[in-house]
Wavefront OBJ file of the C-alpha trace (Angstrom):
o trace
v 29.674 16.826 -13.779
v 29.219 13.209 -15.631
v 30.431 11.966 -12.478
v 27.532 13.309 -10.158
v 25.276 12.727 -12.955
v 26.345 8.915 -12.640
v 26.284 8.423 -9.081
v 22.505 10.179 -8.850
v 21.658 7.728 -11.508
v 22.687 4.926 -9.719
v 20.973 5.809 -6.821
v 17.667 6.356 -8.430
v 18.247 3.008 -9.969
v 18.851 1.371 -6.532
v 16.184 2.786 -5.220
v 14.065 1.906 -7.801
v 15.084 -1.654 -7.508
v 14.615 -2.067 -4.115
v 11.023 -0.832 -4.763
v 9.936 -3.407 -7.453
v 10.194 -6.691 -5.478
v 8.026 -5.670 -2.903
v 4.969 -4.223 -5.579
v 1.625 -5.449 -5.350
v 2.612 -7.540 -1.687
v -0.710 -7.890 -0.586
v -0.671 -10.466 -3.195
v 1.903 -12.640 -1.420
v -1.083 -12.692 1.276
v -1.427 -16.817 1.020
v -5.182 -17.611 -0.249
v -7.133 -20.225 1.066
v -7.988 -21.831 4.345
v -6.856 -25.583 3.494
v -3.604 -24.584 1.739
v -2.655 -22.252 4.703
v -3.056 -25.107 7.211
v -0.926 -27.138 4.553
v 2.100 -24.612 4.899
v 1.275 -23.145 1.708
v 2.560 -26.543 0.364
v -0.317 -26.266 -2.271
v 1.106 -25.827 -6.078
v 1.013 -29.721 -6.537
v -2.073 -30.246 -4.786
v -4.193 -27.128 -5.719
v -7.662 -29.231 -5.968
v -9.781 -26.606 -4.160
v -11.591 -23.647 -4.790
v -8.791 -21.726 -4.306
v -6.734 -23.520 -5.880
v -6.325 -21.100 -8.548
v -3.821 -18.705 -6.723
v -1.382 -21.553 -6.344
v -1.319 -23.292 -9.391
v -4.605 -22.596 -12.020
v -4.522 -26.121 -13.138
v -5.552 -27.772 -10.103
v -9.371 -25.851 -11.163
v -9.272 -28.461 -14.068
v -9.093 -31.496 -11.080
v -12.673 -30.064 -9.583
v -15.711 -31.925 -9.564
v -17.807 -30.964 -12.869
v -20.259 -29.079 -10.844
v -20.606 -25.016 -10.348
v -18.602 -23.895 -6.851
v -19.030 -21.145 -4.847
v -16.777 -20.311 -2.879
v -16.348 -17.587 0.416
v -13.092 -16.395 2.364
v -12.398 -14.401 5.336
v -9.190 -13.314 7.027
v -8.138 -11.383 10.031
v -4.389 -9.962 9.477
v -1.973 -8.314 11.863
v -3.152 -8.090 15.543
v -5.812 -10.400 17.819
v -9.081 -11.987 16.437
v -11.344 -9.412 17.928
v -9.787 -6.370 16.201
v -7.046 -6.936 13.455
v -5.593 -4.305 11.699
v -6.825 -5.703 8.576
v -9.074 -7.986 7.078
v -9.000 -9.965 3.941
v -11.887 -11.328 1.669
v -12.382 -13.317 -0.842
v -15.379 -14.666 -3.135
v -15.642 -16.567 -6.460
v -17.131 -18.693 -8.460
v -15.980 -22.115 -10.452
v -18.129 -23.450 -13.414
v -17.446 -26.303 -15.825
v -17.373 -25.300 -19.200
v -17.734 -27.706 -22.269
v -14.415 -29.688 -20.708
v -12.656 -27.338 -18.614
v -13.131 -25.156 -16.032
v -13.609 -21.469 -16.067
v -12.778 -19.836 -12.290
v -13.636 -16.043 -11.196
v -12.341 -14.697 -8.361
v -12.586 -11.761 -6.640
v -9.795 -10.903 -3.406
v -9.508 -7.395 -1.205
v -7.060 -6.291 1.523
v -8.164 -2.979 3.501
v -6.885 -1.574 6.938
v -10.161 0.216 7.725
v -8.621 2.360 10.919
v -5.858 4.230 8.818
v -5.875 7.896 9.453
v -4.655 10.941 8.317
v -1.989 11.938 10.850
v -0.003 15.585 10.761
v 3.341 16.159 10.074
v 5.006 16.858 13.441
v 8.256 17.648 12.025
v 7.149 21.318 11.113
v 6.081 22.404 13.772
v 8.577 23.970 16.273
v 6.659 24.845 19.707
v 5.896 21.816 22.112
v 2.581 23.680 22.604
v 1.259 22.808 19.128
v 3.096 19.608 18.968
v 0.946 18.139 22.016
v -1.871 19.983 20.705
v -1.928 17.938 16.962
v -1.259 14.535 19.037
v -4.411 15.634 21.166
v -6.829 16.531 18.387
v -5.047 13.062 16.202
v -7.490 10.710 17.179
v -10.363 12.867 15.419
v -8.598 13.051 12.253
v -10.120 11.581 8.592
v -10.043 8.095 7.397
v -7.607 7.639 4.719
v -9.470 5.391 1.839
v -7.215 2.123 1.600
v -7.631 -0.934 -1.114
v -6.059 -3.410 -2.366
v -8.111 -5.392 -4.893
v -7.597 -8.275 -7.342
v -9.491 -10.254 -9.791
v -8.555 -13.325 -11.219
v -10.050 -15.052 -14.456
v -9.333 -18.371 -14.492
v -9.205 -21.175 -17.346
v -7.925 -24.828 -16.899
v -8.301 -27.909 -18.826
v -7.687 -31.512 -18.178
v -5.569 -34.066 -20.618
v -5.396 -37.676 -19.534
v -2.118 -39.054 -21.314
v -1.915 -42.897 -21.577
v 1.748 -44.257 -21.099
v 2.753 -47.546 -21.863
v 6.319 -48.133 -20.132
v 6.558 -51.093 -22.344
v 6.896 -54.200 -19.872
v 2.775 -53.629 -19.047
v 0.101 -55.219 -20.741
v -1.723 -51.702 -20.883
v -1.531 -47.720 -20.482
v -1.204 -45.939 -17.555
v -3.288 -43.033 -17.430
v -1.265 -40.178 -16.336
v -3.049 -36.375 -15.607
v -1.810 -33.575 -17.144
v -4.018 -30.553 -16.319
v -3.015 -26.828 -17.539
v -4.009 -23.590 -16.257
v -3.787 -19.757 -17.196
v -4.546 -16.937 -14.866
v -5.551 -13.214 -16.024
v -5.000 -10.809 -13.258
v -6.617 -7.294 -13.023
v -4.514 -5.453 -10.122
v -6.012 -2.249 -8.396
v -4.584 -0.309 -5.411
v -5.999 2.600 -3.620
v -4.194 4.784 -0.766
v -5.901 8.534 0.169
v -5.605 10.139 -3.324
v -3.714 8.047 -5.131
v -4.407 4.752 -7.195
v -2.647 1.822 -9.668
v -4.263 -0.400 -11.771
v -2.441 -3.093 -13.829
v -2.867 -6.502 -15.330
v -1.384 -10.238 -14.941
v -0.910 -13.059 -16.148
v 0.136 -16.621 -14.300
v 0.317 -20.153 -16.024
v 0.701 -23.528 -14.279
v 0.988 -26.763 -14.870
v 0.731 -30.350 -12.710
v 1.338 -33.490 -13.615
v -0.451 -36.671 -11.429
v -0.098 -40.162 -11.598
v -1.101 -43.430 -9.131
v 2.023 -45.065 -8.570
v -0.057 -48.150 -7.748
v -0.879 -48.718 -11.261
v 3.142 -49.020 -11.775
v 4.049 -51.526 -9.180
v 0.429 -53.106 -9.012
v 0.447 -52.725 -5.159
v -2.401 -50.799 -4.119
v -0.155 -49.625 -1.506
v 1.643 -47.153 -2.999
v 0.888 -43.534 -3.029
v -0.692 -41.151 -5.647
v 2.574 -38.657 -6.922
v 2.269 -35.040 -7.592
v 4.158 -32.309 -9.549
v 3.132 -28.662 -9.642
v 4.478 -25.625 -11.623
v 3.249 -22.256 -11.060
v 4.748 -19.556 -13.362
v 3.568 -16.195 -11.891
v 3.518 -12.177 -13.391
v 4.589 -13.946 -16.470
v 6.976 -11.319 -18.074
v 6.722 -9.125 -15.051
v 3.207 -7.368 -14.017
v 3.696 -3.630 -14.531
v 1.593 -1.463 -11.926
v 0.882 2.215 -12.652
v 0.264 4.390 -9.925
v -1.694 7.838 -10.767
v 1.524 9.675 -9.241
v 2.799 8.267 -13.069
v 5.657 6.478 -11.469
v 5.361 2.714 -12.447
v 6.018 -0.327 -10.038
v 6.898 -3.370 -11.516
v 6.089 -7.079 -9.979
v 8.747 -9.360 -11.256
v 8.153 -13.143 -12.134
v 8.357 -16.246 -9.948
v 8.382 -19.759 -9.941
v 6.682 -21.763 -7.495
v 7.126 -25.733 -7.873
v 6.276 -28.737 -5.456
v 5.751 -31.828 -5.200
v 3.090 -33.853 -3.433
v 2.405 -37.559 -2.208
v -1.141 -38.657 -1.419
v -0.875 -42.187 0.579
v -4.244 -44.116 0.991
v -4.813 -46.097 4.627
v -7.595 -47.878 3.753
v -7.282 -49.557 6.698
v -8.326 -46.701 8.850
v -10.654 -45.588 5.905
v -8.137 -42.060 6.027
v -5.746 -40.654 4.072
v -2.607 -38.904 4.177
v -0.869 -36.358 1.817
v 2.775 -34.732 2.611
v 3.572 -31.704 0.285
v 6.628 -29.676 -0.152
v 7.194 -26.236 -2.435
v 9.781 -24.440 -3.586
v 9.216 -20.474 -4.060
v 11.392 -18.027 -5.844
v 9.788 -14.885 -5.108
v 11.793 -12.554 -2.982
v 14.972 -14.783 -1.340
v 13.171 -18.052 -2.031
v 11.207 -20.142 0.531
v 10.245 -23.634 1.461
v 7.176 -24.587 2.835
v 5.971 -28.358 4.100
v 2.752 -29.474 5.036
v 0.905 -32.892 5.896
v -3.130 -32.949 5.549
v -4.657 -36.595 7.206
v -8.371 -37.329 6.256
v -10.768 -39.565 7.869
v -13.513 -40.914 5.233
v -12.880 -37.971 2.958
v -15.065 -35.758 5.284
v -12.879 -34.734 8.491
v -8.841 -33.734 8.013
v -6.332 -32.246 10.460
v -3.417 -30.242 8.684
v -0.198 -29.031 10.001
v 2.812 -27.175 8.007
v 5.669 -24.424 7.894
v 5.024 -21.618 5.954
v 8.039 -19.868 5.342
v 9.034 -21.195 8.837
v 5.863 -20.464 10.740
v 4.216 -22.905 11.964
v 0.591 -23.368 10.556
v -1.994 -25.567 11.608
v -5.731 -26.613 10.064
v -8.714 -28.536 10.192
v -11.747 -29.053 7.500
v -14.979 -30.883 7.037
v -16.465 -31.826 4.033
v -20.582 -32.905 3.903
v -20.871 -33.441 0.407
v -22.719 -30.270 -1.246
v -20.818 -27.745 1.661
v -17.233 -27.759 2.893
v -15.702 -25.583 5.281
v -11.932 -24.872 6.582
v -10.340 -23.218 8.794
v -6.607 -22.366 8.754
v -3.880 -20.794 11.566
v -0.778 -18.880 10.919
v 1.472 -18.628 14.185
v 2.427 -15.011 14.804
v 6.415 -14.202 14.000
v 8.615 -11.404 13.465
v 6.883 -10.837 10.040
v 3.530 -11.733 10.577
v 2.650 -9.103 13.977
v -0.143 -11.327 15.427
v -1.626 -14.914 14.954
v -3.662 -15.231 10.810
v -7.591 -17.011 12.170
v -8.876 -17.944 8.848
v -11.776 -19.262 7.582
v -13.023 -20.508 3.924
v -16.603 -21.996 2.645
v -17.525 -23.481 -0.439
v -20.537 -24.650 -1.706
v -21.056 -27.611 -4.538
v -24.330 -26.230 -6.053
v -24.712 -29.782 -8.029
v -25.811 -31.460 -5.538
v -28.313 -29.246 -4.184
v -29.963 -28.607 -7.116
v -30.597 -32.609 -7.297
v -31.945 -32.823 -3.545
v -34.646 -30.094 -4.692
v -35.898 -31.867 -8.332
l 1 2 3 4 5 6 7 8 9 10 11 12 13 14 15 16 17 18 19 20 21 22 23 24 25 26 27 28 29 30 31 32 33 34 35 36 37 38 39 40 41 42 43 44 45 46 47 48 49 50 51 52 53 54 55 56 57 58 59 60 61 62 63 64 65 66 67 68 69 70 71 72 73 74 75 76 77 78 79 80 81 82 83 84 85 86 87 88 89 90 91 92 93 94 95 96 97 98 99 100 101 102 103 104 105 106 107 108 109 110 111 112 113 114 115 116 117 118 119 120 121 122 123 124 125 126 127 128 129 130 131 132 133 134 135 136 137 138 139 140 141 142 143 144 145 146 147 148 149 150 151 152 153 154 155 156 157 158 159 160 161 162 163 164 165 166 167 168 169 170 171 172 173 174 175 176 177 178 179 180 181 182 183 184 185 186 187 188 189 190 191 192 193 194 195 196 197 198 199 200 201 202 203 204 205 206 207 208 209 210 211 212 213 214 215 216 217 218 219 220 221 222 223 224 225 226 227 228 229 230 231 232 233 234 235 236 237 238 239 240 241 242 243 244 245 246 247 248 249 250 251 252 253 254 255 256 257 258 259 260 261 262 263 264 265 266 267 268 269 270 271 272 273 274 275 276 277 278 279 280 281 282 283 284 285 286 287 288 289 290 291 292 293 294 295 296 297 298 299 300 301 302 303 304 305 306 307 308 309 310 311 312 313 314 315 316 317 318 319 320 321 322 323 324 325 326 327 328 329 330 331 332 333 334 335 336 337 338 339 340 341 342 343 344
């Protein structure tokens, strides 16, 4: 008897681990135009308006100015009719001396229906029948909906290494991350709640070996679901999104030359079996940049323009084995500081 007992126990618990990876996985949906055309190589850079789902401290790096900022995404299948689409808005406004992000993200399939179970029903007659009539069947309401709160802050650390005649100022922004979680399929529903830290750490290696040669380093950390993000579904069964660490490291070289300049980024991820991702973003006068990268092994490609009070991006993920059709994103963002000075 304690024998069966013990083996149905250990099944449940498989089972129930095999489930709790994979919870709340339209979050691993990368965010952002620019850092999918980077390879999702983005926790040490992170300087964007959606910067916040890669590393929350990269909001503190943003120009002290309200941002708004738009995102869409076609997912799964061609451009004209995806299976599902992905959005994203938010808003960025300095506060005092940090930066206080909201952000708003939702995944839907909007053609899911209701289809019949075939399995009870014994005469080829009616099975052809429900396949027939299938195609007129009811919607089934599908949602997947985040919203992130977002605080970061910006200390500038002077180091004196001792052989210079003065500091070097080294940046040291922080970020936190409050996630509200809710998930919607036919009937049933989960709501839970987040929370992600990160960290970066940026310093111009110039001011070191007084060459202005020599690149700007990075270091991201991105802690996220700190102590595991518990999800609880209406069917009372809870789901569980574990922790991960995310960590990279990024090198910003300046060609002054050719008035461009070039960043290569690697990161690290721990979520699931781990991942690397590398990508290289080349700008031209701080206004026009090509990107290229591997995300998770895809390849990813990008391209962005920047006019002051507006940029806009646009990022490609190849299709693969995982990904069922070629990502076509593209991200706005507008710098209302500006703007409002052009109409005093």
């Amino acid at each position: 008897m304690w024998r069966g007992f013990v083996s149905i126990l250990g099944m449940c618990l498989t089972l129930w681990a095999q489930e709790e990876p994979y919870a709340g996985a339209f979050l691993e949906i990368p965010l952002g135009a620019r850092a999918l055309g980077m390879g999702g190589a983005f926790s040490a850079v992170a300087d964007d308006a959606w910067g916040f789902a890669w590393n929350p401290a990269g909001l503190a790096l943003l120009p002290p100015t309200p941002l708004v900022s738009g995102m869409y995404s076609s997912q799964y299948g061609s451009l004209g009719s995806p299976l599902a689409h992905f959005f994203h808005t938010g808003l960025t406004v300095p506060v005092s001396r940090a930066q206080l992000g909201i952000n708003w993200v939702r995944f839907t399939v909007p053609d899911l229906r209701r289809y019949p179970d075939l399995t009870r029903v014994l005469s080829p007659q009616e099975r052809e029948e429900l396949v027939r009539r299938a195609g007129q069947g009811e919607f089934i309401p599908n949602a997947d909906d985040a919203l992130w709160l977002s605080l970061a802050h910006l200390f500038v650390i002077p180091v004196d290494f001792g052989w210079m005649r003065f500091a070097v100022p080294v940046e040291f922004p922080i970020g936190v991350n409050l996630k509200l979680l809710h998930q919607r399929i036919a009937e049933h529903t989960a709501s839970g709640l987040g929370l992600d830290l990160g960290a970066a750490l940026r310093v111009n290696l110039k001011d070191i070996a007084f060459d202005e040669r020599w690149p700007r380093l990075a270091l991201g950390l991105f802690v996220r679901d700190l102590g595991g993000t518990r999800l609880l579904w209406s069917t009372q069964r809870p789901h569980r999104i574990p922790s991960s660490v995310q960590w990279g490291i990024a090198l910003t070289q300046p060609l002054e030359m050719w008035h461009m300049e070039a960043t290569i980024a690697y990161d690290r991820d721990s979520r699931y079996s781990g991942a690397s991702n590398y990508g290289i973003e080349v700008t031209y006068r701080r206004s026009f940049a090509l990107r290229l990268g591997a995300y998770h092994g895809v390849l990813t490609l990008g391209a962005g323009v920047d006019v002051g009070f507006l940029s806009a991006d646009y990022g490609f993920l190849a299709d693969s084995d995982a990904q069922l059709g070629n990502v076509h994103r593209l991200a706005v963002s507008l710098r209302l500081g500006p703007i409002l000075e052009r109409l005093r």
